[in-house]
mmCIF file of the N, C-alpha and C atoms, coordinates in Angstrom:
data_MODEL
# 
_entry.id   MODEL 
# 
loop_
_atom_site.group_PDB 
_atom_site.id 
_atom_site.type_symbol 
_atom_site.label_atom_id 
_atom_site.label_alt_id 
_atom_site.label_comp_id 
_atom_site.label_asym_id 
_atom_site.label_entity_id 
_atom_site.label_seq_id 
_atom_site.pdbx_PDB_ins_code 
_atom_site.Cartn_x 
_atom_site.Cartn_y 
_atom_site.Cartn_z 
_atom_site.occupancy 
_atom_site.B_iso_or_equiv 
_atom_site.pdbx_formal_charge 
_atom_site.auth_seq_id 
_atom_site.auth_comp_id 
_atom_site.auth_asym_id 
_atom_site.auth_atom_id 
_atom_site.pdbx_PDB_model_num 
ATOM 1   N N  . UNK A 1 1  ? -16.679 19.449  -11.101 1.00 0.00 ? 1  UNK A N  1 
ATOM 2   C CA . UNK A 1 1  ? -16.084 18.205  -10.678 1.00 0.00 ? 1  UNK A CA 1 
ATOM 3   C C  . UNK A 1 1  ? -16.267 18.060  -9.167  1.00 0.00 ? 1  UNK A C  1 
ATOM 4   N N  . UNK A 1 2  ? -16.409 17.146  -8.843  1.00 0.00 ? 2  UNK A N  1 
ATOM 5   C CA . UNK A 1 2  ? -16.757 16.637  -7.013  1.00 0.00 ? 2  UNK A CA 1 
ATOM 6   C C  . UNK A 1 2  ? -15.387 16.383  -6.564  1.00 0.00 ? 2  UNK A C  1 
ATOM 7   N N  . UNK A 1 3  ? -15.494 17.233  -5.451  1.00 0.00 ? 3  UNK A N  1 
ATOM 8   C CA . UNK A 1 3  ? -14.326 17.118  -4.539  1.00 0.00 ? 3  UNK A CA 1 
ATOM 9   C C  . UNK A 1 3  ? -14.324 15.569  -4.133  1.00 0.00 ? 3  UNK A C  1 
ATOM 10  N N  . UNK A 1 4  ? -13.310 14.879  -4.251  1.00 0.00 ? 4  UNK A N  1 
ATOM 11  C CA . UNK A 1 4  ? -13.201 13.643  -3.326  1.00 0.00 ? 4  UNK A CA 1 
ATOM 12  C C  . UNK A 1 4  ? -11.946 13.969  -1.941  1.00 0.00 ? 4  UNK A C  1 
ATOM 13  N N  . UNK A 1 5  ? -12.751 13.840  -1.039  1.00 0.00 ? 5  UNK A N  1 
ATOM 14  C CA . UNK A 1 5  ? -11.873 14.448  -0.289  1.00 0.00 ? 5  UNK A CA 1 
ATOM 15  C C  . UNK A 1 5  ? -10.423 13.470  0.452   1.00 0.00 ? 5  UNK A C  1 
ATOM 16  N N  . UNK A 1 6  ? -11.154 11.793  -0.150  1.00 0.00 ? 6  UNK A N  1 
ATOM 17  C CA . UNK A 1 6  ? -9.376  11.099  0.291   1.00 0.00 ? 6  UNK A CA 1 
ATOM 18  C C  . UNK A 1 6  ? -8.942  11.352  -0.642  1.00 0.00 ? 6  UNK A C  1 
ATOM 19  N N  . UNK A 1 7  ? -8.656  11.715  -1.809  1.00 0.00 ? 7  UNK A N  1 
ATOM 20  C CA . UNK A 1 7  ? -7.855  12.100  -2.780  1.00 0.00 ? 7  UNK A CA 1 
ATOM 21  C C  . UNK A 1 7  ? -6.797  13.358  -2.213  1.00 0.00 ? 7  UNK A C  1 
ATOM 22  N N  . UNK A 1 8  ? -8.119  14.554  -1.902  1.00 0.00 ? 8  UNK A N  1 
ATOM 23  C CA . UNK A 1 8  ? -7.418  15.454  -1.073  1.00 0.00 ? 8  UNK A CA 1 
ATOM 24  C C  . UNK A 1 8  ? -6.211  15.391  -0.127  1.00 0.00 ? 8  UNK A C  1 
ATOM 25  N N  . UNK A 1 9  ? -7.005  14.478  0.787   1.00 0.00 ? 9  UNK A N  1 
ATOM 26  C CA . UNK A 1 9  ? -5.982  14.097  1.947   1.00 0.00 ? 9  UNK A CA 1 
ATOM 27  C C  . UNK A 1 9  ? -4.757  13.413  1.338   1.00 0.00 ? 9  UNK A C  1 
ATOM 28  N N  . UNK A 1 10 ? -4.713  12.428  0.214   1.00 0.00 ? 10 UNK A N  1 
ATOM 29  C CA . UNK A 1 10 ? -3.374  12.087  -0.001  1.00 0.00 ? 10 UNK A CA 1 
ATOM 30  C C  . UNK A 1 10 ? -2.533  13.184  -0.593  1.00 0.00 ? 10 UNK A C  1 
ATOM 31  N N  . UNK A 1 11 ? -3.193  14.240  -1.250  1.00 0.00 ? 11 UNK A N  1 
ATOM 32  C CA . UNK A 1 11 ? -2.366  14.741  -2.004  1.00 0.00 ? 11 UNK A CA 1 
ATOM 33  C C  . UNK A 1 11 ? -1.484  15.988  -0.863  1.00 0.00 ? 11 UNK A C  1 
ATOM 34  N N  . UNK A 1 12 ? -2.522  16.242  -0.063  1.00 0.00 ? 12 UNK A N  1 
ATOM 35  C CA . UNK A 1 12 ? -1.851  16.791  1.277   1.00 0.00 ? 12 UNK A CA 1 
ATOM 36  C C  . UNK A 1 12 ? -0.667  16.111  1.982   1.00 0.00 ? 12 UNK A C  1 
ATOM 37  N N  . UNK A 1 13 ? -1.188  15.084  1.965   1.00 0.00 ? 13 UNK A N  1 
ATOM 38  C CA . UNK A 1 13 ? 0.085   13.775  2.762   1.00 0.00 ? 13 UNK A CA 1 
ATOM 39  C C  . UNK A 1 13 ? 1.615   13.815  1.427   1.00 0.00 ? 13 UNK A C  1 
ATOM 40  N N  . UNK A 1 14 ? 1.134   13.902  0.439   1.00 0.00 ? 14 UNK A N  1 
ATOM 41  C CA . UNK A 1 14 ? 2.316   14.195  -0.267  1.00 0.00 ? 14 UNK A CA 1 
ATOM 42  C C  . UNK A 1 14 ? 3.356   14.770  -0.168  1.00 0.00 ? 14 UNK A C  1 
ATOM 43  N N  . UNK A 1 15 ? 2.311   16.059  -0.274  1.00 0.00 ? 15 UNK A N  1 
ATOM 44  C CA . UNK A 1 15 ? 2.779   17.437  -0.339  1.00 0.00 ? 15 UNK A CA 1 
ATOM 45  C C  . UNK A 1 15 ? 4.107   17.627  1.329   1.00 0.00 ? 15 UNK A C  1 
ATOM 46  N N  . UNK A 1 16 ? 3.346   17.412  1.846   1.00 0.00 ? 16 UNK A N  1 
ATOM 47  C CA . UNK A 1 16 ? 4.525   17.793  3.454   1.00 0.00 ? 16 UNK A CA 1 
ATOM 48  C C  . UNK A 1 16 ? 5.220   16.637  2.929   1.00 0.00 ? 16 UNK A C  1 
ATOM 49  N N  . UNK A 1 17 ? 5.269   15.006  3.251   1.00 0.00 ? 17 UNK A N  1 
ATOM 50  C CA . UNK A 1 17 ? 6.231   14.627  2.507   1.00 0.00 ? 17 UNK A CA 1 
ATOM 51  C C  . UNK A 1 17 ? 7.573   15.302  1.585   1.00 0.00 ? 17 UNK A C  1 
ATOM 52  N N  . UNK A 1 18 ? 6.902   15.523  0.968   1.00 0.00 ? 18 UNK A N  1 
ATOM 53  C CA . UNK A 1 18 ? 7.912   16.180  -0.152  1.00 0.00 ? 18 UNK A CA 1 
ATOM 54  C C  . UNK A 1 18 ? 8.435   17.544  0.198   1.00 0.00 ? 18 UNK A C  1 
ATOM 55  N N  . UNK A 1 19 ? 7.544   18.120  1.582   1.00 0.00 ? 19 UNK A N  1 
ATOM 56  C CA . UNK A 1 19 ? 8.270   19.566  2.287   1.00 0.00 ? 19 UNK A CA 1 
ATOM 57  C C  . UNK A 1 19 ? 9.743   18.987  3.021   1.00 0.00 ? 19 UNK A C  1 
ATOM 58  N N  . UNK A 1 20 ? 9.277   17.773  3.783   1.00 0.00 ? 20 UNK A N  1 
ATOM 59  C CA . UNK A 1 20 ? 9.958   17.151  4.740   1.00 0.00 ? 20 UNK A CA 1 
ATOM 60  C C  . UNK A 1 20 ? 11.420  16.283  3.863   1.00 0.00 ? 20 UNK A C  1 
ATOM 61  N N  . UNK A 1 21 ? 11.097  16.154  2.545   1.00 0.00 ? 21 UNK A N  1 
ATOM 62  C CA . UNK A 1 21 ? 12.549  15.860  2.307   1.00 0.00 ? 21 UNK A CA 1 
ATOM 63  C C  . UNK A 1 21 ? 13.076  17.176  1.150   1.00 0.00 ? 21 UNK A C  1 
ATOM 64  N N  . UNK A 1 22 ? 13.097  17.939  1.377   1.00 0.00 ? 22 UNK A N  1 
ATOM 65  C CA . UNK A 1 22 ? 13.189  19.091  0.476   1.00 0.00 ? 22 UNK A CA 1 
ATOM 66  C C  . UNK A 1 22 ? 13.171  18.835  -1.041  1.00 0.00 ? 22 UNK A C  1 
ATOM 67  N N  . UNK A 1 23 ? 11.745  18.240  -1.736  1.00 0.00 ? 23 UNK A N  1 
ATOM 68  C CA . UNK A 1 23 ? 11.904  17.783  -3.009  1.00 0.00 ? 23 UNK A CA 1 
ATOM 69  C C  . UNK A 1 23 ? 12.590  17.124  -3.598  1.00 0.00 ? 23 UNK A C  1 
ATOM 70  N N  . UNK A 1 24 ? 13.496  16.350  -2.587  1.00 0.00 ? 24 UNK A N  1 
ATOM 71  C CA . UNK A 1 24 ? 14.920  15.685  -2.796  1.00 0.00 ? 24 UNK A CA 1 
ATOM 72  C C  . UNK A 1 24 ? 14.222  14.158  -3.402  1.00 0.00 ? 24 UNK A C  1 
ATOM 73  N N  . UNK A 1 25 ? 13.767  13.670  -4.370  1.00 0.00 ? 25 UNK A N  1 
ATOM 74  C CA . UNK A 1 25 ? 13.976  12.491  -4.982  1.00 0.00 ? 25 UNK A CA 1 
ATOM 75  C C  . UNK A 1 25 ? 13.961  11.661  -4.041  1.00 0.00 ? 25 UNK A C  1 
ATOM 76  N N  . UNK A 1 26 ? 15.597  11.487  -4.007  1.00 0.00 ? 26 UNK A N  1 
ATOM 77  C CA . UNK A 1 26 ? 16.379  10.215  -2.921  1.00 0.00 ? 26 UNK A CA 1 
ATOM 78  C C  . UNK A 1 26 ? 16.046  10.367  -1.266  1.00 0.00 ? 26 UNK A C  1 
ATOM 79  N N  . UNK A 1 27 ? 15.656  11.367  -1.257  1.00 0.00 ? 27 UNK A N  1 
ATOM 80  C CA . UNK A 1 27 ? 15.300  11.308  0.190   1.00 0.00 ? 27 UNK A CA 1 
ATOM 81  C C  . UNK A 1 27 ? 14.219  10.716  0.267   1.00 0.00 ? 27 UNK A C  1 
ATOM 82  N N  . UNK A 1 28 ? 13.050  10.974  0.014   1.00 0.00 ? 28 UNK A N  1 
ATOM 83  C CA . UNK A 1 28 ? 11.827  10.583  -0.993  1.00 0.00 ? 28 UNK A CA 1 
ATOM 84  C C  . UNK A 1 28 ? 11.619  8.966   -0.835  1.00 0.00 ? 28 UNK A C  1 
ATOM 85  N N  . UNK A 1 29 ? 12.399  8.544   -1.849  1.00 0.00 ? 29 UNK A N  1 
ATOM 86  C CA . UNK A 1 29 ? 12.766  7.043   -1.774  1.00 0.00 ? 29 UNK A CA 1 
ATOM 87  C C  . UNK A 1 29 ? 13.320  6.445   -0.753  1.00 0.00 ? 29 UNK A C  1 
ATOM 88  N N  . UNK A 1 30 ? 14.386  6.902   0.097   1.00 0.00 ? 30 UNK A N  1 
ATOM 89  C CA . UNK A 1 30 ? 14.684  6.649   1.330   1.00 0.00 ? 30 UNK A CA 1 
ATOM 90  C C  . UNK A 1 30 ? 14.124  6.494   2.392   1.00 0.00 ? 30 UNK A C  1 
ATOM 91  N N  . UNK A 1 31 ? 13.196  7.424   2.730   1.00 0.00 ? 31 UNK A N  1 
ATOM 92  C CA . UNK A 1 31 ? 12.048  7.379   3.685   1.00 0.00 ? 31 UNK A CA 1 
ATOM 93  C C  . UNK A 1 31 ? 11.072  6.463   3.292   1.00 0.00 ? 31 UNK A C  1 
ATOM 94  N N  . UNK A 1 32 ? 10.543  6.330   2.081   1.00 0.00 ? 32 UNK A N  1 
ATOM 95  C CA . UNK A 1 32 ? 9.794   5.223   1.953   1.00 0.00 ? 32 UNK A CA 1 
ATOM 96  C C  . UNK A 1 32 ? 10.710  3.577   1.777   1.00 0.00 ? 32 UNK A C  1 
ATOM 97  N N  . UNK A 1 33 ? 11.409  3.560   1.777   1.00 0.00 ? 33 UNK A N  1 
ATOM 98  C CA . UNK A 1 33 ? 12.231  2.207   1.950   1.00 0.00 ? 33 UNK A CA 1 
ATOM 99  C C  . UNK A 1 33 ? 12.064  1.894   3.443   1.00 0.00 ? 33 UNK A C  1 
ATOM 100 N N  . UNK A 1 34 ? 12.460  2.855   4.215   1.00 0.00 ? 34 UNK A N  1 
ATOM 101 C CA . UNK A 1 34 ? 12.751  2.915   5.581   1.00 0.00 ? 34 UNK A CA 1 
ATOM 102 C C  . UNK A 1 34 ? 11.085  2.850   6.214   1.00 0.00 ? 34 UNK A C  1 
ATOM 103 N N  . UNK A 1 35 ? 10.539  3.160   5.620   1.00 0.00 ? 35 UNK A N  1 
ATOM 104 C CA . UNK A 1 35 ? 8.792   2.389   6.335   1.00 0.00 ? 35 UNK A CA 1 
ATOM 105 C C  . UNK A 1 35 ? 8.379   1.375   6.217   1.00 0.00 ? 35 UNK A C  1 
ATOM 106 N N  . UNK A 1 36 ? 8.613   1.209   5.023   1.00 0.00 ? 36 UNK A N  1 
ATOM 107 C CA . UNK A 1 36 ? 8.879   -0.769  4.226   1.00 0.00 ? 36 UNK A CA 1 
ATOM 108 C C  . UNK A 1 36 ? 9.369   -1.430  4.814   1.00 0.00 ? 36 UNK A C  1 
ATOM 109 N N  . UNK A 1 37 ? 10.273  -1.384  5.102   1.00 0.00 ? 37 UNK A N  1 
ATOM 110 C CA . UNK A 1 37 ? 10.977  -2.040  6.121   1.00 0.00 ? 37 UNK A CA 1 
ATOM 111 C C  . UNK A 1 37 ? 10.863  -2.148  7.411   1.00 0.00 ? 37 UNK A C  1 
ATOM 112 N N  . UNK A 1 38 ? 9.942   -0.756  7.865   1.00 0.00 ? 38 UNK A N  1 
ATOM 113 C CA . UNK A 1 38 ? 9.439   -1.277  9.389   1.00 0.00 ? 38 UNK A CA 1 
ATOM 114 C C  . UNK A 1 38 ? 8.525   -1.986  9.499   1.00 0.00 ? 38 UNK A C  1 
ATOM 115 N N  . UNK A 1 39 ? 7.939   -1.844  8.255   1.00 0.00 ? 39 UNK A N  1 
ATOM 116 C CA . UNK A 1 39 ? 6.503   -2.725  8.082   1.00 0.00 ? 39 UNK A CA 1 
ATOM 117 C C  . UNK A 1 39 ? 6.589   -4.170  7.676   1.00 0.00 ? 39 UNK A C  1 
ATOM 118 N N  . UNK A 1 40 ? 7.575   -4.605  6.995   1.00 0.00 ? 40 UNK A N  1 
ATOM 119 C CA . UNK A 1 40 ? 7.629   -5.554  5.839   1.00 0.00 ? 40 UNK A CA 1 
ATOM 120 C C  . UNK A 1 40 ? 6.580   -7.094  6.369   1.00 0.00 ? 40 UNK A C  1 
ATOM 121 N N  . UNK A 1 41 ? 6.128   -6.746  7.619   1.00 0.00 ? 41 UNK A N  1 
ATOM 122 C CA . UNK A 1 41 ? 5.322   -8.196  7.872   1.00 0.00 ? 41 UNK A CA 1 
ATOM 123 C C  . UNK A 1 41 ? 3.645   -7.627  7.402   1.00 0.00 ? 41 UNK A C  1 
ATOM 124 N N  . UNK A 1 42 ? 3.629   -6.527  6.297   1.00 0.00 ? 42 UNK A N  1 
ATOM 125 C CA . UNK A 1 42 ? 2.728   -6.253  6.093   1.00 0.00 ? 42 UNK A CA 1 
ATOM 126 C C  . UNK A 1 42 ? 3.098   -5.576  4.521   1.00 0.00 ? 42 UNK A C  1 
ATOM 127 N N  . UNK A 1 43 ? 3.873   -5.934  3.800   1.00 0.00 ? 43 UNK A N  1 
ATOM 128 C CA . UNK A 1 43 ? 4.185   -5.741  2.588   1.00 0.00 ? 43 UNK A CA 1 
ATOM 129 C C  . UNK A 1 43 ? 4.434   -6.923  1.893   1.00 0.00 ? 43 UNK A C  1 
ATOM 130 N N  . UNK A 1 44 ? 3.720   -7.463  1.135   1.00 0.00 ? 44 UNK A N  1 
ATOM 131 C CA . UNK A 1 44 ? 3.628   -8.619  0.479   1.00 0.00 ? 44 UNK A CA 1 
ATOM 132 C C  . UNK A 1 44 ? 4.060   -8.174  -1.410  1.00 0.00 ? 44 UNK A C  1 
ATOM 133 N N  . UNK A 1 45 ? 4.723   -9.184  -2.033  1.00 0.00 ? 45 UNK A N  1 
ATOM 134 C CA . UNK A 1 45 ? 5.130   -8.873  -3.113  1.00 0.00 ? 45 UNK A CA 1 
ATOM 135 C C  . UNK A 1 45 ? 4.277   -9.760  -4.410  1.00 0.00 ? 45 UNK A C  1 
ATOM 136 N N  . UNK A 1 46 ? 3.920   -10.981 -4.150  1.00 0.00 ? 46 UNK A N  1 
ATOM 137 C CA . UNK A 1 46 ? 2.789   -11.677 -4.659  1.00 0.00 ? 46 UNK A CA 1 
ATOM 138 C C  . UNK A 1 46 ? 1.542   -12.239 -3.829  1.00 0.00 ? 46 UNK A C  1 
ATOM 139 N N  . UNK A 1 47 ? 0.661   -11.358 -4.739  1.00 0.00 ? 47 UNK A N  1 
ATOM 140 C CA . UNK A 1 47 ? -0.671  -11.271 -4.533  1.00 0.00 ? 47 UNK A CA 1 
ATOM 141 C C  . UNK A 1 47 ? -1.291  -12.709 -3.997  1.00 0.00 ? 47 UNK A C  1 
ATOM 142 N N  . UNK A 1 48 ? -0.993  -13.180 -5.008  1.00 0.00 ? 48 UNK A N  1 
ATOM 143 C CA . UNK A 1 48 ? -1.253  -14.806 -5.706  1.00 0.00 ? 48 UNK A CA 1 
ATOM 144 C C  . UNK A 1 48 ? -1.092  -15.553 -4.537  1.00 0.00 ? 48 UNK A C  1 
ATOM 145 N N  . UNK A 1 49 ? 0.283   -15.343 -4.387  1.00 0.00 ? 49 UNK A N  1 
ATOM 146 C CA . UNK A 1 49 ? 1.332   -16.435 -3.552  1.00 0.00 ? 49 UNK A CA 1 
ATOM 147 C C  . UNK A 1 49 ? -0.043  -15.879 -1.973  1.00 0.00 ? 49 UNK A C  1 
ATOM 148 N N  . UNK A 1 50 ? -0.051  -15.037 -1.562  1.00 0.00 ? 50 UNK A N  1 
ATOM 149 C CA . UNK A 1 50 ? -0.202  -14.423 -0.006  1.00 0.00 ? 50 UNK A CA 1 
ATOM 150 C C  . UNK A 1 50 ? -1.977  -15.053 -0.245  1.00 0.00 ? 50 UNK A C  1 
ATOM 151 N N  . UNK A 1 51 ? -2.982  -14.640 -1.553  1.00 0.00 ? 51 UNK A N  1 
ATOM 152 C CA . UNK A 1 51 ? -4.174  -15.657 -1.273  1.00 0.00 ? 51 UNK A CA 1 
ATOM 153 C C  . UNK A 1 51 ? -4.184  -16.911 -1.396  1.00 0.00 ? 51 UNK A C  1 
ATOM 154 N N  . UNK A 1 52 ? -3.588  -17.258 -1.748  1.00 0.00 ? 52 UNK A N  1 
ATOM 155 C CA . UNK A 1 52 ? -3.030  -19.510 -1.760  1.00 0.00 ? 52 UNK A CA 1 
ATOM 156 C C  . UNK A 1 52 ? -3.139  -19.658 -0.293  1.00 0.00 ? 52 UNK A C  1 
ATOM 157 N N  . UNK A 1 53 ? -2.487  -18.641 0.425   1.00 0.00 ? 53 UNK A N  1 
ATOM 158 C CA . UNK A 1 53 ? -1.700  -19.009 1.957   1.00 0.00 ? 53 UNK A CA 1 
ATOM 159 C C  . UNK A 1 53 ? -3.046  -18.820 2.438   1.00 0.00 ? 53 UNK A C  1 
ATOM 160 N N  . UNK A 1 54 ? -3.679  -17.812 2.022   1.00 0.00 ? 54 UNK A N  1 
ATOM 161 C CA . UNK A 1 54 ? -4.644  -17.036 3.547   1.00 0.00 ? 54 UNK A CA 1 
ATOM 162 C C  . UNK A 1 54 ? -6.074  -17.086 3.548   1.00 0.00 ? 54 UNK A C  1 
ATOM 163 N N  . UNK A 1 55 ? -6.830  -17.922 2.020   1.00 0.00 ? 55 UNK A N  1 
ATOM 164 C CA . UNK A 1 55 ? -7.829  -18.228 2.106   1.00 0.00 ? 55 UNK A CA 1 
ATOM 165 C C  . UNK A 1 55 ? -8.266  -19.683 2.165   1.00 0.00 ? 55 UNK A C  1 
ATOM 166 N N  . UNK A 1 56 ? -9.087  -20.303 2.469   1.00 0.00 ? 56 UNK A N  1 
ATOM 167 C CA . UNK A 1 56 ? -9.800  -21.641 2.700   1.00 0.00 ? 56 UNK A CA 1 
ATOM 168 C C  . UNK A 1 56 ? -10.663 -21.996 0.927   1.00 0.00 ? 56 UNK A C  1 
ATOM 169 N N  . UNK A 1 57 ? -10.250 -23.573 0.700   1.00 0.00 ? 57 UNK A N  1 
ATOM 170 C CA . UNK A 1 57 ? -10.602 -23.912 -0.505  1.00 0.00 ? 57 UNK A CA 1 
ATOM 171 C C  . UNK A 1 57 ? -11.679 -23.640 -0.463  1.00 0.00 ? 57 UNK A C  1 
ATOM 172 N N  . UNK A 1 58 ? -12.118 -23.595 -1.886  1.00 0.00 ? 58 UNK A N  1 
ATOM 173 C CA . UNK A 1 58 ? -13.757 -23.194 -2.246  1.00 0.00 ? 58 UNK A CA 1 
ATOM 174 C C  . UNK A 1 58 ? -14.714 -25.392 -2.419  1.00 0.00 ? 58 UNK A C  1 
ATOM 175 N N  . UNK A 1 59 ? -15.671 -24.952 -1.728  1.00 0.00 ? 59 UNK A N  1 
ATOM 176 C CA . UNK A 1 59 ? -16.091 -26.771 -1.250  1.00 0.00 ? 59 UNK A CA 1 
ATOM 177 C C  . UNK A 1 59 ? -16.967 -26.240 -2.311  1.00 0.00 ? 59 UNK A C  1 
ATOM 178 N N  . UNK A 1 60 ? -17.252 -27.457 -3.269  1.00 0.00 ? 60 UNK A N  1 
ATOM 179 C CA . UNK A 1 60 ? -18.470 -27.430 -4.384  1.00 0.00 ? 60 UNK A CA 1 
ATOM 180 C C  . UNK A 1 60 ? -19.769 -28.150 -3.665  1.00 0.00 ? 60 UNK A C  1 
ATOM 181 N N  . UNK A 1 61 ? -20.587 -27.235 -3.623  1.00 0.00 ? 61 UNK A N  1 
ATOM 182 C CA . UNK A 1 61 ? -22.182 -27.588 -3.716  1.00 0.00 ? 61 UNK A CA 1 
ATOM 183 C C  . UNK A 1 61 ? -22.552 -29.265 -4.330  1.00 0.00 ? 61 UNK A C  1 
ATOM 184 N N  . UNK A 1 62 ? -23.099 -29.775 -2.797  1.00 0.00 ? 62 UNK A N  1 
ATOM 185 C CA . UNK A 1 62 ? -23.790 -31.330 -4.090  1.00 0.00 ? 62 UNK A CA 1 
ATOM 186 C C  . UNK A 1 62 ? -24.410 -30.204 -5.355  1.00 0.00 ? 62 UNK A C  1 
ATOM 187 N N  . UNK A 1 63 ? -24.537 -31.242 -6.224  1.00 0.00 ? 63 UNK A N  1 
ATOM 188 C CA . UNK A 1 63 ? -25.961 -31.513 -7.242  1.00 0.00 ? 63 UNK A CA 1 
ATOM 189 C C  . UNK A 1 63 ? -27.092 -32.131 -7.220  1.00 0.00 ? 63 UNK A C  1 
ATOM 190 N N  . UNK A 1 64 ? -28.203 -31.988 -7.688  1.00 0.00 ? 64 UNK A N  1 
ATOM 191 C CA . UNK A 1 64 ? -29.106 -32.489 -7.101  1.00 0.00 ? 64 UNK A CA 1 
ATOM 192 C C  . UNK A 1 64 ? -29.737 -33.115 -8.542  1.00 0.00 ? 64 UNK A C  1 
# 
């Protein structure tokens, strides 16, 4: 099997994660709430809704 190595790296990023709240679940969830929230002008909840807003209509080609 081929190493993929961002796979690696997340599962590393986990791993201390989960050192850093002592396997604790709720801590877990807590810390990630608490990034969400620093972020939230970059956490969008519909997909849909955020490409309506952020792309330009599609113009149809004359026919010829």
């Amino acid at each position: 099997m081929l190493k993929d190595l961002i796979v690696e790296e997340i599962h590393a990023i986990r791993l201390k994660i989960e050192a850093e709240c002592d396997g604790d679940f709720a801590k877990i969830t807590a810390r990630a709430m608490k990034i969400q929230e620093q972020y939230k002008d970059r956490v969008f909840s519909d997909p849909v809704a955020w490409a309506k807003e952020h792309t330009q209509p599609v113009i149809p080609l004359p026919t010829i």
